[in-house]
N, CA and C of each residue as an Amber inpcrd file, in Angstrom:
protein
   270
 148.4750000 -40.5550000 147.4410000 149.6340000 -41.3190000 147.8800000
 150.8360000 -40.9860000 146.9910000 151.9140000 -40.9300000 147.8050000
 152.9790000 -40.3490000 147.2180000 153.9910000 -41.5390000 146.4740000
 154.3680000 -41.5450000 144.7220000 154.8210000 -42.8050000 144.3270000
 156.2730000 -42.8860000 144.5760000 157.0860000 -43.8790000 145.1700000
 158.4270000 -43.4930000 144.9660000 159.1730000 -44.6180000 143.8940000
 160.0010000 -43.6050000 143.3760000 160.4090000 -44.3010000 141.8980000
 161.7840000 -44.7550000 142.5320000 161.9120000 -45.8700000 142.3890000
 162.9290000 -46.8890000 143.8470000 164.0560000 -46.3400000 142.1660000
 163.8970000 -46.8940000 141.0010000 164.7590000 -46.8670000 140.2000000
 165.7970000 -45.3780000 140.2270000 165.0230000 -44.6950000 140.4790000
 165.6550000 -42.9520000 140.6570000 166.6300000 -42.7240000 141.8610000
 166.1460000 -43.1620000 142.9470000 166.3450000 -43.4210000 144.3780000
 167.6540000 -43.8900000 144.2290000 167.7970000 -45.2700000 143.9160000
 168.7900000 -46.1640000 143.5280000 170.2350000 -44.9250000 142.7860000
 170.2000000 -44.3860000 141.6480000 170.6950000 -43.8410000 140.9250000
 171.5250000 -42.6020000 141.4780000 170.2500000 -42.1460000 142.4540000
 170.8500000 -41.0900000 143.2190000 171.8590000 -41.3100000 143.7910000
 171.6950000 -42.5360000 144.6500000 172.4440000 -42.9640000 145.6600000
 174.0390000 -43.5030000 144.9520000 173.9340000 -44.2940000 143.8510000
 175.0170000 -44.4830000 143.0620000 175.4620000 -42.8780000 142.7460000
 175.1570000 -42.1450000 142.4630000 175.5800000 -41.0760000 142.1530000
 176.6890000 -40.4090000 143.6510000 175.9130000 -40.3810000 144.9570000
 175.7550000 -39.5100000 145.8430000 177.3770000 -40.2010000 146.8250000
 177.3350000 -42.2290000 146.0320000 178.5310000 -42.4980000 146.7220000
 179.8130000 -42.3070000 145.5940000 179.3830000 -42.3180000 144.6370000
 181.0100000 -41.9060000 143.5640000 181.4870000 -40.6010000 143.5000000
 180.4840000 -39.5010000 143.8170000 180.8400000 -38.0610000 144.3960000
 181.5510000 -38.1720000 145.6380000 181.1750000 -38.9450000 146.3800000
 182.3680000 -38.8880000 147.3980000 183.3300000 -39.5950000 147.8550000
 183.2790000 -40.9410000 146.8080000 184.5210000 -41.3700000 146.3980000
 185.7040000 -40.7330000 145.3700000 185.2260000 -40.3080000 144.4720000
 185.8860000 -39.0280000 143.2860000 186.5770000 -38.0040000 144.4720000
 185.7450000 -37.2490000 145.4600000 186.1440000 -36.4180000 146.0840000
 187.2790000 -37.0070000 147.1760000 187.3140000 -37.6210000 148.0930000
 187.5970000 -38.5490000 148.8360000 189.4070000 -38.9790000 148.4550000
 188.8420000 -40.0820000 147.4130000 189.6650000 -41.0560000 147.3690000
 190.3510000 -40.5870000 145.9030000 190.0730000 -39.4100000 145.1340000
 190.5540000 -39.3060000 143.8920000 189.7300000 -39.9340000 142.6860000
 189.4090000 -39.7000000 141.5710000 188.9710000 -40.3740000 140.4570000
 189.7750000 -41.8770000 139.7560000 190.8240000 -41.6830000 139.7660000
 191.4070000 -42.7560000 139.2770000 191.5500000 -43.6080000 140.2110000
 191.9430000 -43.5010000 141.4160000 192.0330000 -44.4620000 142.4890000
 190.4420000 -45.3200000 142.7070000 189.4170000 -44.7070000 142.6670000
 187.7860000 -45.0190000 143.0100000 187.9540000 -45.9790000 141.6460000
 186.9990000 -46.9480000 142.1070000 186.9210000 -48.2230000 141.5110000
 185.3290000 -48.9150000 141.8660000 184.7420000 -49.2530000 140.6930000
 183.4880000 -49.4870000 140.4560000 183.4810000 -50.4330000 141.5180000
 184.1040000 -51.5040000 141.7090000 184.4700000 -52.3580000 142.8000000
 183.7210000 -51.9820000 144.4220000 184.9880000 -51.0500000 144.5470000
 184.8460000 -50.3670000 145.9140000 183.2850000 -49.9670000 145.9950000
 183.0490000 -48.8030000 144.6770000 181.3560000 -48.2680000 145.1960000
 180.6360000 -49.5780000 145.0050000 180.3990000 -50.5560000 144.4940000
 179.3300000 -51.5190000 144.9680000 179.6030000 -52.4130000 146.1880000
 180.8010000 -52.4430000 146.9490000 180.8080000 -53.1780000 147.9830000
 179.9120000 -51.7840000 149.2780000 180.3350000 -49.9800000 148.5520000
 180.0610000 -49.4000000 149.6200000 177.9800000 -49.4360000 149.5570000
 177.2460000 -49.6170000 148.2120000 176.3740000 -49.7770000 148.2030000
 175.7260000 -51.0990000 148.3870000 176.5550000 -52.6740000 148.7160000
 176.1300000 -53.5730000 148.2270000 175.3730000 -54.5030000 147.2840000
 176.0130000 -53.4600000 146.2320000 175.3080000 -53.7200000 145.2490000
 176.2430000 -54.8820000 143.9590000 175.1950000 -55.5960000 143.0690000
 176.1950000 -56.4930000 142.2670000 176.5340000 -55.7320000 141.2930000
 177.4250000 -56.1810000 140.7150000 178.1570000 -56.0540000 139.3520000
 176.7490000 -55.4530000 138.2200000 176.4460000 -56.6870000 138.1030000
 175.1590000 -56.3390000 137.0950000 174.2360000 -55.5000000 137.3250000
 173.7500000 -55.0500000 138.4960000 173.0230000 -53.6700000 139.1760000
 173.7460000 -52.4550000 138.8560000 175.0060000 -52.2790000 139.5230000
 175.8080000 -51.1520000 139.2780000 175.9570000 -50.9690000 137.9610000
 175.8690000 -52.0120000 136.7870000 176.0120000 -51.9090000 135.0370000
 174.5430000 -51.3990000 134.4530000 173.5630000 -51.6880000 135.1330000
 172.6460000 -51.5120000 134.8840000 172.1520000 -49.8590000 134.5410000
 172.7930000 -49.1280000 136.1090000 172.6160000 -47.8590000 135.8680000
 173.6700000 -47.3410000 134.9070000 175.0070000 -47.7000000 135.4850000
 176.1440000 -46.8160000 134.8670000 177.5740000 -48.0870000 134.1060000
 177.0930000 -47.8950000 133.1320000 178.2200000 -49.0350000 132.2730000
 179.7500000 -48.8520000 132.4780000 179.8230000 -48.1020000 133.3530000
 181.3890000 -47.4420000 133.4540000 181.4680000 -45.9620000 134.3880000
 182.5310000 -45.9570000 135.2210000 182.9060000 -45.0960000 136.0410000
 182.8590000 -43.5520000 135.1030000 183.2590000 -43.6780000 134.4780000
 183.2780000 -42.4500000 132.8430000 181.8810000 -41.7520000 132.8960000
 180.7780000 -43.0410000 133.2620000 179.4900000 -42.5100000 133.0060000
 178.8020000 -41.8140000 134.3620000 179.5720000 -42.4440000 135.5040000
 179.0070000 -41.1700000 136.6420000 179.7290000 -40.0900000 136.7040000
 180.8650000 -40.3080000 136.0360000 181.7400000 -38.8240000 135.8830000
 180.7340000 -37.6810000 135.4320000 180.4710000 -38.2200000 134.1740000
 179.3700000 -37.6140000 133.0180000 178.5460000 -36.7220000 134.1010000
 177.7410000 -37.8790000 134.3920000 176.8180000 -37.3480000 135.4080000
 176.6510000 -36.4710000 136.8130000 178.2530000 -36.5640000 136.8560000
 178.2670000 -35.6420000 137.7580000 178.6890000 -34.2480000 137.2520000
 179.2210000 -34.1380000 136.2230000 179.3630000 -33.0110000 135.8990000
 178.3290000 -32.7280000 134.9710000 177.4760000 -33.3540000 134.1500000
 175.6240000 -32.6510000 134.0000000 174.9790000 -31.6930000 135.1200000
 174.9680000 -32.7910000 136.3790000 174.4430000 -32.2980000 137.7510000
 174.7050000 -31.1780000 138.1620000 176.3470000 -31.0490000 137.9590000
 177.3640000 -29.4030000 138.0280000 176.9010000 -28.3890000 137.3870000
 176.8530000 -28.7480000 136.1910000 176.7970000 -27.8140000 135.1540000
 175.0000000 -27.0970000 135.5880000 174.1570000 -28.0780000 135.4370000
 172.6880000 -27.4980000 135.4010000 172.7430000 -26.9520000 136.9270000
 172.8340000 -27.3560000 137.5780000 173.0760000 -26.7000000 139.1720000
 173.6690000 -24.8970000 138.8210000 175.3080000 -25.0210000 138.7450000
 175.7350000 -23.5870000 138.0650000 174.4020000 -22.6340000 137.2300000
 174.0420000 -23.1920000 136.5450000 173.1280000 -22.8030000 135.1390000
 171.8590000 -22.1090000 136.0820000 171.2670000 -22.7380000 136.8110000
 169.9040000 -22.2440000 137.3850000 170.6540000 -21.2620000 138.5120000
 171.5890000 -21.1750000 139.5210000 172.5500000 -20.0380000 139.9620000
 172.5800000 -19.2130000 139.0630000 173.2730000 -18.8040000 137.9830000
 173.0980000 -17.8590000 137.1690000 172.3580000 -17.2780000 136.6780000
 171.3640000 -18.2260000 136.0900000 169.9480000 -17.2970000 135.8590000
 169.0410000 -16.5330000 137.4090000 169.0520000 -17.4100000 138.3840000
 168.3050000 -16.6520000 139.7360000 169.3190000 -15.2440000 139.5010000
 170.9510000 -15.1200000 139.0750000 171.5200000 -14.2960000 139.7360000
 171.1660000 -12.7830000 138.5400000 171.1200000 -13.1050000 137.3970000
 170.8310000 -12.5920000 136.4340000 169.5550000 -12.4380000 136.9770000
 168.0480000 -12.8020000 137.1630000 166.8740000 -12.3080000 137.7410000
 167.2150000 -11.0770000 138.4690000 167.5760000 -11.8090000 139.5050000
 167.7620000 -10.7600000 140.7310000 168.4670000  -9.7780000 140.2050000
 169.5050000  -9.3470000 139.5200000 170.1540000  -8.1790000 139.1830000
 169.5850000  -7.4550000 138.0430000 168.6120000  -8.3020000 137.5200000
 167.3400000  -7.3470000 136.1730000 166.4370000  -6.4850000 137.3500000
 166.2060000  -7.4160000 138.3830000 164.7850000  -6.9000000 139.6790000
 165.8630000  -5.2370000 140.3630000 167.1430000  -5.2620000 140.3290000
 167.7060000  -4.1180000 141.1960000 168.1960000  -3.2010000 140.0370000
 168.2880000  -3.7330000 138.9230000 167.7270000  -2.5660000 138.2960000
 166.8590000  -1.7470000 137.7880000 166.1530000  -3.1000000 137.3270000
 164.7070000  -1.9370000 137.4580000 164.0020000  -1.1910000 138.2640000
 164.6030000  -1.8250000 139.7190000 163.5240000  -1.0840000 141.3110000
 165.0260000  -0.2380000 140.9860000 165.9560000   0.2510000 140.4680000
 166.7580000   1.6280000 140.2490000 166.3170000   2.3040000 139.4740000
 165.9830000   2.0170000 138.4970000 165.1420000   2.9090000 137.3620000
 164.0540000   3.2990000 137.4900000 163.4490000   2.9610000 138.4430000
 161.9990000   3.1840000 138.7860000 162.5190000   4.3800000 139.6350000
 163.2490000   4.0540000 140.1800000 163.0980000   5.7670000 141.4500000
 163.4990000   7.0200000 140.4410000 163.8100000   6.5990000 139.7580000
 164.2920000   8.0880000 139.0750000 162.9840000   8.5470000 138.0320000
């Protein structure tokens, strides 16, 4: 049986609506406010995960960054794999 970690779930989802409020509506304009009326979530829930708008910023640019990071290395793989299947023919 497959476990689902509701706490993760939750986080995502806080995450998944301030990305597109940030995107959307601008960073400074988006207001902790707004994303818990768009999640219905309370005050003290939304503090729970993220003590401040600052801190899904954070998190969204972690998310960025390691995202970029594993792109680069596949791209670096793949361009070690076409050179060596080049060096091999010769």
């Amino acid at each position: 049986m497959i476990r689902i970690d509701r706490a993760e779930l939750t986080r995502n989802e806080i995450i998944r609506v301030a990305a597109n409020r940030f995107l959307n509506d601008g960073y400074t304009a988006t207001t902790v406010a707004s994303m818990e009326k768009a999640l219905n979530m309370s005050t003290g829930n939304m503090t729970f995960y993220f003590p401040a708008k600052e801190h899904m910023l954070a998190e969204l640019v972690d998310i960025s960054g390691r995202y970029q990071h594993k792109l680069m290395e596949e791209e670096a793989k793949d361009s070690y794999s076409s050179v060596r299947l080049a060096l091999l023919k010769y």
